[in-house]
Backbone as CSV, one residue per row, in Angstrom:
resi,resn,N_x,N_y,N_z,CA_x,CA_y,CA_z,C_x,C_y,C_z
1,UNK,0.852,-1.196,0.000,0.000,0.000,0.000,0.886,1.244,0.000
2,UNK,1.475,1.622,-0.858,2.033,2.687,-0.822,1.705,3.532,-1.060
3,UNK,0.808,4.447,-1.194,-0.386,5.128,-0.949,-1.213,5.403,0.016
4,UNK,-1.135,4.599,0.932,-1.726,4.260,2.207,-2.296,5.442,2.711
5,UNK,-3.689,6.191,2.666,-3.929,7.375,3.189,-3.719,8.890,2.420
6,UNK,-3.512,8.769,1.029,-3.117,9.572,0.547,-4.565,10.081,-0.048
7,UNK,-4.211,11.300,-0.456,-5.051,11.815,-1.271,-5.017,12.525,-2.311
8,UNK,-5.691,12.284,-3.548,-4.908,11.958,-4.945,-5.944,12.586,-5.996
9,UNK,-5.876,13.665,-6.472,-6.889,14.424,-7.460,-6.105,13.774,-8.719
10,UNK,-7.444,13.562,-9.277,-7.185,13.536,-10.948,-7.865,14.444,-11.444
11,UNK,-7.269,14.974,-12.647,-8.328,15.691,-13.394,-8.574,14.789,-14.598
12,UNK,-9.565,15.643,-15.448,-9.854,14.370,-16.880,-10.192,13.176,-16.764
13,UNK,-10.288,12.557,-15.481,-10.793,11.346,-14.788,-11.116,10.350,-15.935
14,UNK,-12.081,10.708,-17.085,-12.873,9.943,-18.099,-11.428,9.395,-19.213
15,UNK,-10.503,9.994,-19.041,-9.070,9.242,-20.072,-8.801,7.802,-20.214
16,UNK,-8.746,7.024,-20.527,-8.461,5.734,-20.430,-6.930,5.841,-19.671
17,UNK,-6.488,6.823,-20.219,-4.875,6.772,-19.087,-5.383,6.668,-17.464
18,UNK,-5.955,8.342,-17.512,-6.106,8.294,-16.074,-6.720,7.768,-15.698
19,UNK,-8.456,7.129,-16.062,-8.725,6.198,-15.266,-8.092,4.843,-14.765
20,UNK,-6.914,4.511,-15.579,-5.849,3.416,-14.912,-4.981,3.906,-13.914
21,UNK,-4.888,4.928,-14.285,-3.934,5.758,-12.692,-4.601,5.741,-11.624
22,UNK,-6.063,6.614,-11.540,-6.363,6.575,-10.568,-7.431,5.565,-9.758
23,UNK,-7.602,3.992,-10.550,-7.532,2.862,-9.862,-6.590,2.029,-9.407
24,UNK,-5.375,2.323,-9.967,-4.140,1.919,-9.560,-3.283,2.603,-8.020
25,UNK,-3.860,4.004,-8.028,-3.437,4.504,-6.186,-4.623,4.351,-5.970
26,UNK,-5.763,4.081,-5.799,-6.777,3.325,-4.786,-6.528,2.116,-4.152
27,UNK,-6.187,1.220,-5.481,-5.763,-0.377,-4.876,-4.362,0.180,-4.180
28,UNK,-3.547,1.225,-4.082,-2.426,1.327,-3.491,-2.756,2.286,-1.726
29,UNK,-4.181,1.968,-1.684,-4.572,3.197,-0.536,-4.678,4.652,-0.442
30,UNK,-4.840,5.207,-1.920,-5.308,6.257,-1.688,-7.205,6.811,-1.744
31,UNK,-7.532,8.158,-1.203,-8.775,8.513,-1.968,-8.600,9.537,-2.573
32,UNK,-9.926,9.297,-3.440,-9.832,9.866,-5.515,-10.592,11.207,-4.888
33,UNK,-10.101,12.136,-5.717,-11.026,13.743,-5.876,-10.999,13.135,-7.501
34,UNK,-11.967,13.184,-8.196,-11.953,12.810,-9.978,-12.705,14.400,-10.236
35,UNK,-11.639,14.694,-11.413,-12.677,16.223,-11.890,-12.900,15.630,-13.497
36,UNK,-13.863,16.079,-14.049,-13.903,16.101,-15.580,-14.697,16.833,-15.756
37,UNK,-15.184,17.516,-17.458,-15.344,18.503,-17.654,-16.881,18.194,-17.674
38,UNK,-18.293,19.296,-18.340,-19.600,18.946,-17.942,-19.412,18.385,-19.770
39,UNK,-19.106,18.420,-20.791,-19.454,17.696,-21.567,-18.217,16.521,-21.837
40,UNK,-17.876,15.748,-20.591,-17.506,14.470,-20.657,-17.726,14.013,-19.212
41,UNK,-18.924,14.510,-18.503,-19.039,13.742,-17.312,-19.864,12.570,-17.131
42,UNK,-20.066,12.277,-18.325,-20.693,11.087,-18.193,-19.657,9.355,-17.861
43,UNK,-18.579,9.761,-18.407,-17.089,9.470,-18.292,-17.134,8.927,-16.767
44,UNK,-17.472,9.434,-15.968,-17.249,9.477,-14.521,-17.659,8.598,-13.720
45,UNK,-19.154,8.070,-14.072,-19.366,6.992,-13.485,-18.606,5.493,-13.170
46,UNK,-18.350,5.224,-14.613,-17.039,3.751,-14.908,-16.077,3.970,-13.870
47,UNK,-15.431,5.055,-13.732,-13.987,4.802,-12.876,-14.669,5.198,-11.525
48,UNK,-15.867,6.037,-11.073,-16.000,6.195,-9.552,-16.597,5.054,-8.909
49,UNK,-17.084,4.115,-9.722,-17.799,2.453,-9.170,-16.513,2.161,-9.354
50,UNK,-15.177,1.923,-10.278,-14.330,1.181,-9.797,-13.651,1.847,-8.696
51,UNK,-13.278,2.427,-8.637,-13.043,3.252,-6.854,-13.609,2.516,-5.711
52,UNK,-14.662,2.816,-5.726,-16.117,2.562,-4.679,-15.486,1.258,-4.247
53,UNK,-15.198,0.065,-5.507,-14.935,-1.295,-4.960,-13.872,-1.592,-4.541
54,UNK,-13.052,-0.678,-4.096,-11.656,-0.714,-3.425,-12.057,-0.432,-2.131
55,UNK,-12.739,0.436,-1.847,-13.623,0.606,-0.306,-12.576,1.906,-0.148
56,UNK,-12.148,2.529,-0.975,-11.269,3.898,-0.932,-12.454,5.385,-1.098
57,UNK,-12.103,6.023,-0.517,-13.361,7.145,-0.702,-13.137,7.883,-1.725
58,UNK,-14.083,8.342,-2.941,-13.484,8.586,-3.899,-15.039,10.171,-4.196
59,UNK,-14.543,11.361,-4.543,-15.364,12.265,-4.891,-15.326,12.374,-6.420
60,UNK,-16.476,12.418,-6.887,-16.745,13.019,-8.546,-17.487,14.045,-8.864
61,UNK,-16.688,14.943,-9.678,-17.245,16.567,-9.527,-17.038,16.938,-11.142
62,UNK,-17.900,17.763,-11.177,-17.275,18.599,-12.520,-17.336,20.198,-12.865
63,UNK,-15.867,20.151,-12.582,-15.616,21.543,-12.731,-14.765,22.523,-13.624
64,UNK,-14.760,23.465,-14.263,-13.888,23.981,-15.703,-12.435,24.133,-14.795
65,UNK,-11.940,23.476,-15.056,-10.165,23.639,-14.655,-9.404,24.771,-15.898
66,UNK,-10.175,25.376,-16.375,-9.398,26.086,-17.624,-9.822,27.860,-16.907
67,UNK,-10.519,27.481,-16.061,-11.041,29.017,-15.272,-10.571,28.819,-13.714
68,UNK,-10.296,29.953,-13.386,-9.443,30.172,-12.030,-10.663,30.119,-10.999
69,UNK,-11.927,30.861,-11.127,-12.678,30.899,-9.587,-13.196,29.048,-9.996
70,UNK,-13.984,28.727,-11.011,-13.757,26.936,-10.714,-12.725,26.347,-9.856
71,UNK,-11.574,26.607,-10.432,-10.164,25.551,-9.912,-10.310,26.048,-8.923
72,UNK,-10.157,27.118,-7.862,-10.157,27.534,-6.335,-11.367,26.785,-5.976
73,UNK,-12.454,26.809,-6.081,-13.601,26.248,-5.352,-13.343,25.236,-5.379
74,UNK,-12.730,24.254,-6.470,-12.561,23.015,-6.697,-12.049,22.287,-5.316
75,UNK,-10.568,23.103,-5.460,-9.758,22.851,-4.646,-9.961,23.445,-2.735
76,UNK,-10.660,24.248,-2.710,-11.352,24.244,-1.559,-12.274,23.125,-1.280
77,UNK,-13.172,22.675,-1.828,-14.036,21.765,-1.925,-12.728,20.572,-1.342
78,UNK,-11.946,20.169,-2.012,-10.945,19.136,-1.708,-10.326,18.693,-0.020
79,UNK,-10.027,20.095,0.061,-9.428,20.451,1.296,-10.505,20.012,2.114
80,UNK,-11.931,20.930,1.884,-12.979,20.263,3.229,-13.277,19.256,3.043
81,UNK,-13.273,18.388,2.095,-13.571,16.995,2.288,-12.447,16.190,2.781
82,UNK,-11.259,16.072,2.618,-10.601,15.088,2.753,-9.168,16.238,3.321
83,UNK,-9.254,17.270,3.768,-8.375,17.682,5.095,-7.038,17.934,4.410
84,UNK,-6.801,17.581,3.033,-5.377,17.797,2.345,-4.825,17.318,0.720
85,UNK,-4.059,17.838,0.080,-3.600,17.087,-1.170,-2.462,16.786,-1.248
86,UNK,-2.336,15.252,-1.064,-1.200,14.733,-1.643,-0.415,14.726,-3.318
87,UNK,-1.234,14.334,-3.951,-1.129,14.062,-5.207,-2.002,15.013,-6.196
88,UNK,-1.424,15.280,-7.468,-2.310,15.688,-8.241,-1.694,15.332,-9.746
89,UNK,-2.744,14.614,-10.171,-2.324,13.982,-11.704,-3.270,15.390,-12.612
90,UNK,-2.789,15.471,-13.270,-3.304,16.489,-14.504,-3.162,15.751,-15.933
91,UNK,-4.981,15.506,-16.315,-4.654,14.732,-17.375,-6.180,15.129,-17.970
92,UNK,-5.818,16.309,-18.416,-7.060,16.728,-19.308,-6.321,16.605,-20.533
93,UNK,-7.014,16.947,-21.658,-6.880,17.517,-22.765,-7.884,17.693,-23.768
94,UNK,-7.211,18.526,-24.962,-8.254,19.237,-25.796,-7.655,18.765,-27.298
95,UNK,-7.571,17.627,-27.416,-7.229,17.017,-28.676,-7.644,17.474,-30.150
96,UNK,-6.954,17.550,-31.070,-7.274,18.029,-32.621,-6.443,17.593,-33.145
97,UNK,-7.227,16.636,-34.417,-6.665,16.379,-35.332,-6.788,17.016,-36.583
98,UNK,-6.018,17.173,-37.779,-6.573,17.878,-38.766,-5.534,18.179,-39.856
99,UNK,-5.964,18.543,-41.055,-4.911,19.276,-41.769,-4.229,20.873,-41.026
100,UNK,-3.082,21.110,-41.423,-2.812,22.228,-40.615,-3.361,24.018,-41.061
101,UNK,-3.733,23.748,-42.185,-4.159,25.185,-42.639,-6.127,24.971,-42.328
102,UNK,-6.318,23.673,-41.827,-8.085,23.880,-41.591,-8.128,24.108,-39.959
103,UNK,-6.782,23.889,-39.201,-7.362,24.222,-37.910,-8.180,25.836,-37.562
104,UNK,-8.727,26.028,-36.740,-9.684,27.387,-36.518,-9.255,27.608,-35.031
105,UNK,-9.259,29.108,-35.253,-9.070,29.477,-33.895,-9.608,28.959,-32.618
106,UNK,-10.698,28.530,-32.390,-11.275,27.813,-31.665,-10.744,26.506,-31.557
107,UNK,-10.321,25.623,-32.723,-9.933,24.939,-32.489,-8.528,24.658,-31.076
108,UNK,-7.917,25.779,-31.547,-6.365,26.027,-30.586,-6.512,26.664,-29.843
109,UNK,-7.608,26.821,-29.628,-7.972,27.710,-27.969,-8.689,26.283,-27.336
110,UNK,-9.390,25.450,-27.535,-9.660,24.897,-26.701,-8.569,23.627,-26.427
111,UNK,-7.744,23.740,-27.331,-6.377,22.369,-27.120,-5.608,23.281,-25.888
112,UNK,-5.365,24.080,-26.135,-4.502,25.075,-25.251,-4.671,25.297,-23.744
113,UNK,-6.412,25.597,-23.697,-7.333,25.838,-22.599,-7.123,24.344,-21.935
114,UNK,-7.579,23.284,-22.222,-8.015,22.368,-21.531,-6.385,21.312,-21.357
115,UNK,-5.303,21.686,-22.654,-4.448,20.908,-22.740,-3.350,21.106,-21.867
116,UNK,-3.158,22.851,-21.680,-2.177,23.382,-21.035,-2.243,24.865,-20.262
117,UNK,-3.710,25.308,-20.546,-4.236,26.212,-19.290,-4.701,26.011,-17.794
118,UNK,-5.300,24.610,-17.977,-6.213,23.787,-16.633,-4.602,23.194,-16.152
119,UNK,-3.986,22.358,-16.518,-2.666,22.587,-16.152,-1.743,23.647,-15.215
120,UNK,-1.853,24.569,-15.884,-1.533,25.704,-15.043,-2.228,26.098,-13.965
121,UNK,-3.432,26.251,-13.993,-4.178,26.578,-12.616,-4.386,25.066,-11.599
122,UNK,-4.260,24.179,-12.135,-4.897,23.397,-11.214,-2.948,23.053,-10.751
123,UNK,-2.218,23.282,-11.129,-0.831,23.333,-10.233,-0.600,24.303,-9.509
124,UNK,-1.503,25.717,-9.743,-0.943,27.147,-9.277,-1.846,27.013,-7.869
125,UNK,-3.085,26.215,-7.913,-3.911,26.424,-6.705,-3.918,25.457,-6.172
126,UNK,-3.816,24.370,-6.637,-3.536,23.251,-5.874,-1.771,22.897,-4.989
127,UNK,-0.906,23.866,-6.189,0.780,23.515,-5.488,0.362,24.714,-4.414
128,UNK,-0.087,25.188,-4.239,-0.022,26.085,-3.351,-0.610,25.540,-1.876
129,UNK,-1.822,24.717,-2.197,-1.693,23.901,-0.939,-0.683,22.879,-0.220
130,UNK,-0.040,22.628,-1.281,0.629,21.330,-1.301,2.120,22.318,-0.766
131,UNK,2.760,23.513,-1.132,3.276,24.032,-0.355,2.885,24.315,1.029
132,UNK,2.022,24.683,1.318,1.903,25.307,2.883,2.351,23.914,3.540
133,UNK,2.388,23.050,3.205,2.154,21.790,3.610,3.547,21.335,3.785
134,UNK,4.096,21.541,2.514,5.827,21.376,2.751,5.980,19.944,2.235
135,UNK,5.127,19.289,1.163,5.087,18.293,0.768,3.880,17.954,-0.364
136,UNK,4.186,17.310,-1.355,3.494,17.083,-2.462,3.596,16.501,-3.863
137,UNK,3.361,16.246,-4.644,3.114,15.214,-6.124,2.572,15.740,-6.698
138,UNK,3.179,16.416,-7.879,2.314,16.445,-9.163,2.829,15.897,-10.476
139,UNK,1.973,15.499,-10.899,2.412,14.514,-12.096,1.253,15.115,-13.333
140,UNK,2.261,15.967,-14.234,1.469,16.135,-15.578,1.369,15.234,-16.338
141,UNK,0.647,14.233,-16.920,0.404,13.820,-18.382,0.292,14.011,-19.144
142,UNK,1.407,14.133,-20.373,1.257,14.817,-21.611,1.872,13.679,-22.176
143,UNK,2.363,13.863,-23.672,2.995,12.771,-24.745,3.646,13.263,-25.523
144,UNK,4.162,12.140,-25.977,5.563,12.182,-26.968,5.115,13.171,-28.540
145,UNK,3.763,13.510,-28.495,3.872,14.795,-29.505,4.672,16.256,-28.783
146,UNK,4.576,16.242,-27.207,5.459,17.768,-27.297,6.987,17.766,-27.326
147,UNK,7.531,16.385,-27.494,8.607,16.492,-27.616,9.351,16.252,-28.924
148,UNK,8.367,15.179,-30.360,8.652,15.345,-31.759,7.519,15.932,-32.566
149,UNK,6.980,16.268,-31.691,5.687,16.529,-33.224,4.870,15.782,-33.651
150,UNK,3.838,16.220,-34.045,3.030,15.477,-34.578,2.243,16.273,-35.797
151,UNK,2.537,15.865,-37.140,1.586,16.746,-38.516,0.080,15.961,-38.635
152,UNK,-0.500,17.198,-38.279,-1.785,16.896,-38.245,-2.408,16.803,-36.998
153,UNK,-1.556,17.318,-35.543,-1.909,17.210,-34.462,-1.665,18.751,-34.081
154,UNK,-1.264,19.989,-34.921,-0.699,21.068,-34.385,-0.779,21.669,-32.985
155,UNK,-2.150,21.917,-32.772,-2.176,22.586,-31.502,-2.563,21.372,-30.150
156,UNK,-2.950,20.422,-29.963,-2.414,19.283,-29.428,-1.217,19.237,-29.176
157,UNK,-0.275,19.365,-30.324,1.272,19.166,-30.056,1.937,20.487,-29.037
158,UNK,1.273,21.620,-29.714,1.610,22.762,-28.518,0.917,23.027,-27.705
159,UNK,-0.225,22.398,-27.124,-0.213,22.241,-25.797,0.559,21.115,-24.923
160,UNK,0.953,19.961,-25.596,1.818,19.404,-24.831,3.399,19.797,-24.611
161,UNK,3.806,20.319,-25.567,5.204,21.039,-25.398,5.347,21.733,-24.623
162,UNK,3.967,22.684,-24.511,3.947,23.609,-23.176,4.103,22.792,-22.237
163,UNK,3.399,21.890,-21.778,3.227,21.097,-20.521,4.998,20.698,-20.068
164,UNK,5.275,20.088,-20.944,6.901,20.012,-20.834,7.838,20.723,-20.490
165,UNK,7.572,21.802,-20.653,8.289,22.781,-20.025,7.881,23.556,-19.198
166,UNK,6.612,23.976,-19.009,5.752,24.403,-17.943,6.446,23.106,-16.769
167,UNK,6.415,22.088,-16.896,6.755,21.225,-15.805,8.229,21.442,-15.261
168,UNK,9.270,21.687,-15.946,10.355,21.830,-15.847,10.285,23.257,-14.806
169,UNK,9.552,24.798,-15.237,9.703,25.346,-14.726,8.876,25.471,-13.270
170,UNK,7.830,24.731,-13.561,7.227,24.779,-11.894,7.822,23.926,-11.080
171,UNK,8.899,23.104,-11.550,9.601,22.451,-10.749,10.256,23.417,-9.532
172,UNK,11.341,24.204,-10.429,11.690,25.116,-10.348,11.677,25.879,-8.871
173,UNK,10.270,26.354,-9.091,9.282,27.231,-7.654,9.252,26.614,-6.936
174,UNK,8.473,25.450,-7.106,8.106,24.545,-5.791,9.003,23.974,-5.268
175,UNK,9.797,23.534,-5.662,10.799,22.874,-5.228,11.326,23.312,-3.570
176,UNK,11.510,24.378,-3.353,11.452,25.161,-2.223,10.743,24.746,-1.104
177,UNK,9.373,24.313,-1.643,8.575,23.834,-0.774,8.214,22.589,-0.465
178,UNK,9.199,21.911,-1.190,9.243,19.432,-1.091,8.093,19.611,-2.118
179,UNK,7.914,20.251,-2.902,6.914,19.654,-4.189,7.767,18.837,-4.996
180,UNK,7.264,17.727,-5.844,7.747,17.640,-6.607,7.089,17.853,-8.098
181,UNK,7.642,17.725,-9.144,6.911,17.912,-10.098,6.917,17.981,-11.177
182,UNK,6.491,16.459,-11.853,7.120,15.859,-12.918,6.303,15.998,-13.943
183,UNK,6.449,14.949,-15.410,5.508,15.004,-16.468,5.590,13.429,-16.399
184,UNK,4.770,12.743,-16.939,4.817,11.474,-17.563,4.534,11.525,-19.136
185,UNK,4.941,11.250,-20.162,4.493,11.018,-21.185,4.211,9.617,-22.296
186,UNK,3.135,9.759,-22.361,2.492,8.689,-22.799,3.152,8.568,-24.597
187,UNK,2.782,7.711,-25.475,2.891,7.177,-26.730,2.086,6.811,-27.835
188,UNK,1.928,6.455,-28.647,1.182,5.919,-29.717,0.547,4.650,-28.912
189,UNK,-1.045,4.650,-29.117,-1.664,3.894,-28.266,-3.298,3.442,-28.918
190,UNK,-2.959,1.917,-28.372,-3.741,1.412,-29.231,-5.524,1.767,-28.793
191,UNK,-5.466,2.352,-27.777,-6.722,3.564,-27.619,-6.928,4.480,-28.295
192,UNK,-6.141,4.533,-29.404,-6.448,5.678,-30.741,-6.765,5.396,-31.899
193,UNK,-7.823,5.557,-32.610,-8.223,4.817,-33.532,-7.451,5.150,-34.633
194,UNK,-6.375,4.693,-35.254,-5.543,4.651,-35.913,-6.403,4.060,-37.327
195,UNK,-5.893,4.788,-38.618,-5.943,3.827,-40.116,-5.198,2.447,-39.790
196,UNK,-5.529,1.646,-40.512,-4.489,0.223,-40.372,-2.903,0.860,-41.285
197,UNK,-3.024,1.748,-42.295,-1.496,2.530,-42.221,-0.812,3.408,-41.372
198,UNK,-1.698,4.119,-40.579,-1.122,4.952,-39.556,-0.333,4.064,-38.442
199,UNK,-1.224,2.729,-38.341,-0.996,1.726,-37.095,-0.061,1.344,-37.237
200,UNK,0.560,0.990,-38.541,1.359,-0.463,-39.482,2.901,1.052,-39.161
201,UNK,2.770,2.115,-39.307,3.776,3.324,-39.704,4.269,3.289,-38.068
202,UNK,3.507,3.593,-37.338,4.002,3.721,-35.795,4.516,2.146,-35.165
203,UNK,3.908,1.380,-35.593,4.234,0.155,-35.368,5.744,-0.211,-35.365
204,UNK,6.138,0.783,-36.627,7.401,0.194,-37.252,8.679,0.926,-36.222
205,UNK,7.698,1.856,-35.649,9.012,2.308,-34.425,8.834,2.209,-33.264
206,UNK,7.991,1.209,-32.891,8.333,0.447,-31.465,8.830,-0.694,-31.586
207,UNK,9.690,-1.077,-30.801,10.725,-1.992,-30.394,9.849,-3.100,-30.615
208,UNK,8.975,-3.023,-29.406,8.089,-4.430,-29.046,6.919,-4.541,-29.537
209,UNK,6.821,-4.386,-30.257,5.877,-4.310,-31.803,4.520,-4.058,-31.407
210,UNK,4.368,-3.546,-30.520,2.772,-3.301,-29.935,2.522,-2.258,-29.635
211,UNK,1.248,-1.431,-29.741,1.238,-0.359,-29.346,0.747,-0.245,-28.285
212,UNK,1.369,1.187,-27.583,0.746,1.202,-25.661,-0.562,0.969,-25.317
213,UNK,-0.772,0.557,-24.040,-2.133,0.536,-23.595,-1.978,1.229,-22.023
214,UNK,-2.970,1.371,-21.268,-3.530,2.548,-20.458,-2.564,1.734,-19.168
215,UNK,-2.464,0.690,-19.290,-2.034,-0.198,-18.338,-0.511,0.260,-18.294
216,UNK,0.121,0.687,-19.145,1.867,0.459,-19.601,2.119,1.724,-18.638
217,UNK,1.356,2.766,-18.696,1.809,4.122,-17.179,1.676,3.634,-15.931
218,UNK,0.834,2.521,-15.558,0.089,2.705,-14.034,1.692,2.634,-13.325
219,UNK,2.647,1.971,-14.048,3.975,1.935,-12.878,4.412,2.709,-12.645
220,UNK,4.961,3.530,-14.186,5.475,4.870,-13.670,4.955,5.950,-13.012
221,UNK,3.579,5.876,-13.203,2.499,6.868,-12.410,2.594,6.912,-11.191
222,UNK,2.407,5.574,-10.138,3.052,5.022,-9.377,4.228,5.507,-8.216
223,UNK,5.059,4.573,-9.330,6.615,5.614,-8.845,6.416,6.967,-8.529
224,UNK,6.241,7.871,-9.642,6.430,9.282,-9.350,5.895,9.992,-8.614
225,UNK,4.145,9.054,-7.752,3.679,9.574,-6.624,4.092,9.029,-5.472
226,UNK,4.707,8.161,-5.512,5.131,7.659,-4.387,6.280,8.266,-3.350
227,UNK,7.326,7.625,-2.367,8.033,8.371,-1.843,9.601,7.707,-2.130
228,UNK,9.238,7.053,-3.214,10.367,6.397,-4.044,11.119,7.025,-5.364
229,UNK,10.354,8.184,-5.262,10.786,9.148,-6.239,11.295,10.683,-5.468
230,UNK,11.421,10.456,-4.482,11.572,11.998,-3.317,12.726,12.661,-4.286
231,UNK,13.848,12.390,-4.657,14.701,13.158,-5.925,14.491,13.222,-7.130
232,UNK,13.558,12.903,-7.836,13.317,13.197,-9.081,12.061,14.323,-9.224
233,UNK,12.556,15.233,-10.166,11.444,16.508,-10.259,12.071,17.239,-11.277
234,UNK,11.338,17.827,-12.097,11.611,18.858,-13.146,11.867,18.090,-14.244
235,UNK,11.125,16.670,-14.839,11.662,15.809,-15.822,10.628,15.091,-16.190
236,UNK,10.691,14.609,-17.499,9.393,13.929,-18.585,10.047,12.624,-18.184
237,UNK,9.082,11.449,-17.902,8.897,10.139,-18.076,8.513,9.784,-19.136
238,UNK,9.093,8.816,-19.858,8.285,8.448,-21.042,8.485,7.392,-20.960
239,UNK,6.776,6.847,-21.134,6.518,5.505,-20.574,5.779,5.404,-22.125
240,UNK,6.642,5.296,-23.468,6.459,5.297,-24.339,6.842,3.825,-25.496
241,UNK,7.359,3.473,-24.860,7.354,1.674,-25.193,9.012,1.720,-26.379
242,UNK,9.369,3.178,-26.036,10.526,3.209,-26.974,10.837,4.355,-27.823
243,UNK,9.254,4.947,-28.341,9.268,5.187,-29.715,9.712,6.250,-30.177
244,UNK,9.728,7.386,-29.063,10.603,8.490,-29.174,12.210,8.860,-29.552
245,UNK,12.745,7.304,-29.160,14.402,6.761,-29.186,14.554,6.108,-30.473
246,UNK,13.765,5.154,-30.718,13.218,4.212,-31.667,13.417,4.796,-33.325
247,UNK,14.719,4.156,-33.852,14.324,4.385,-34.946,13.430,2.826,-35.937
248,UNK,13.180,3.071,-37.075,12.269,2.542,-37.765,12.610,1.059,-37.484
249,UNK,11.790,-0.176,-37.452,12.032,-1.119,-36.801,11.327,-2.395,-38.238
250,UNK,11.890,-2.832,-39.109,11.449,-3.358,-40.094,10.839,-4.795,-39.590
251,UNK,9.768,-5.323,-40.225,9.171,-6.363,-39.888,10.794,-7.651,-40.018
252,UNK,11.483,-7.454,-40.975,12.342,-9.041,-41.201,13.686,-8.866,-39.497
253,UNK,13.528,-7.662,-39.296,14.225,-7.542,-38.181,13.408,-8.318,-36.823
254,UNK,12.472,-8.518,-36.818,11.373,-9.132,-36.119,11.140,-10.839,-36.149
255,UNK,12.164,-11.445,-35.874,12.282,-12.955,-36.528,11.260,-13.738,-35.312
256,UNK,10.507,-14.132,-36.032,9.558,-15.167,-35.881,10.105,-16.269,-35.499
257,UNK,10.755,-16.708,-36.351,11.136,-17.922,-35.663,12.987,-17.713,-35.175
258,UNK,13.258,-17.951,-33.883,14.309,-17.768,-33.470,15.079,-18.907,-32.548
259,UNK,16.258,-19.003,-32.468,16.481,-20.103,-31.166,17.149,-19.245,-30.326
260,UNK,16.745,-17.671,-30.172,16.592,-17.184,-28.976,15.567,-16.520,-28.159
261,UNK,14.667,-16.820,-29.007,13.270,-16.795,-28.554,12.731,-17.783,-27.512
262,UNK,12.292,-18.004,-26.536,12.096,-18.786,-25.107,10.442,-18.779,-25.214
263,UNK,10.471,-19.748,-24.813,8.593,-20.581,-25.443,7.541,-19.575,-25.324
């Protein structure tokens, strides 16, 4: 139980990431604050019954993390229920795909807002509790688009780049105060409905020929809230199966039949 008593906000709760995170510190003893937004709270139910059956106390709310008097109430709300914040995973986003001359302003205001604005406030009001406190976890979730790119993902990609370095520098501040405060970044994942060429193209640059699933973070997620990480802060995890390192990985390089292959 390493978690044992903790208390652990997610935002974006409805993610297939985070809902593996934040059943993964329940079964580890923590209780859930889950935020998601009002047009994905339907999202909320699935992961607060899996909560519930851990016998961990778990709150589900929905509130705009992209606006400052929300995130304060939020986070007041937190405090009177459960007396403190340990943890805080940040795992919204405002995804777009597209050609790059059809994105619309709107489009990159709401990747921005939800990808790497709610980000910002829900670390600025929440690290701030977690300072007075003189102890704390935050763990951004973002992906391996803010660190190569992605065509056809533009403003997606710059809201996660922000996040990347936004993390680096709130390290920075808090640090002062035993925060820590990392990124995790996720990968090409078979929770994305990929063309069977898009699949077959990314395929070819992971090592282990599979693409991620929601399950492949819960360790590092884990780790980085835990007290097994007390020196690491200001740095991206990439719990990316390779692919960022990974150059192109040809199927005949992939031998099927081997006599170092083990049954």
């Amino acid at each position: 139980m390493r978690l044992k008593d903790k208390v652990a906000v997610v935002t974006g709760a409805s993610d297939e990431f985070a809902r593996a995170i934040a059943l993964a510190y329940a079964n580890e003893g923590a209780n859930l604050f889950l935020q998601e937004f009002e047009d994905k709270k339907a999202g909320l139910a699935e992961i607060t019954a899996a909560v519930e059956e851990t016998n961990q106390k778990v709150v589900a709310r929905v509130y705009d993390v992209t606006r400052p008097e929300p995130t304060a109430t939020m986070t007041q709300e937190i405090k009177d229920t459960f007396g403190g914040i340990d943890i805080l995973v940040n795992a919204t986003a405002g995804g777009w795909h597209g050609m790059f001359f059809d994105a619309t302003e709107e489009d990159w205001d709401r990747a921005i807002d939800r990808g790497l604005k709610a980000y910002f406030l829900t670390c600025q009001h929440i690290g701030k509790e977690m300072a007075r406190r003189g102890k704390g976890k935050i763990i951004n979730v973002t992906s391996i688009v803010g660190r190569i790119g992605s065509g056809g993902a533009i403003p997606w990609g710059a809201a996660r780049g922000g996040v990347d370095s936004m993390t680096a520098a709130i390290a920075q501040d808090l640090g002062q105060f035993g925060v820590n405060v990392t990124a995790l970044a996720r990968g090409a994942s078979e929770h994305t409905p990929y063309s069977e060429e898009a699949k077959k193209t990314r395929l070819m640059r992971l090592p282990f020929g599979r693409l991620g699933r929601a399950a492949d973070v819960v360790g590092p997620a884990l780790f980085l809230a835990s007290d097994e990480s007390e020196w690491v802060t200001g740095s991206v995890l990439y719990a990316d199966g390779g692919y960022v390192t990974g150059a192109a990985t040809d199927a005949e390089h992939r031998h099927k039949e081997s006599p170092y292959r083990g049954p």
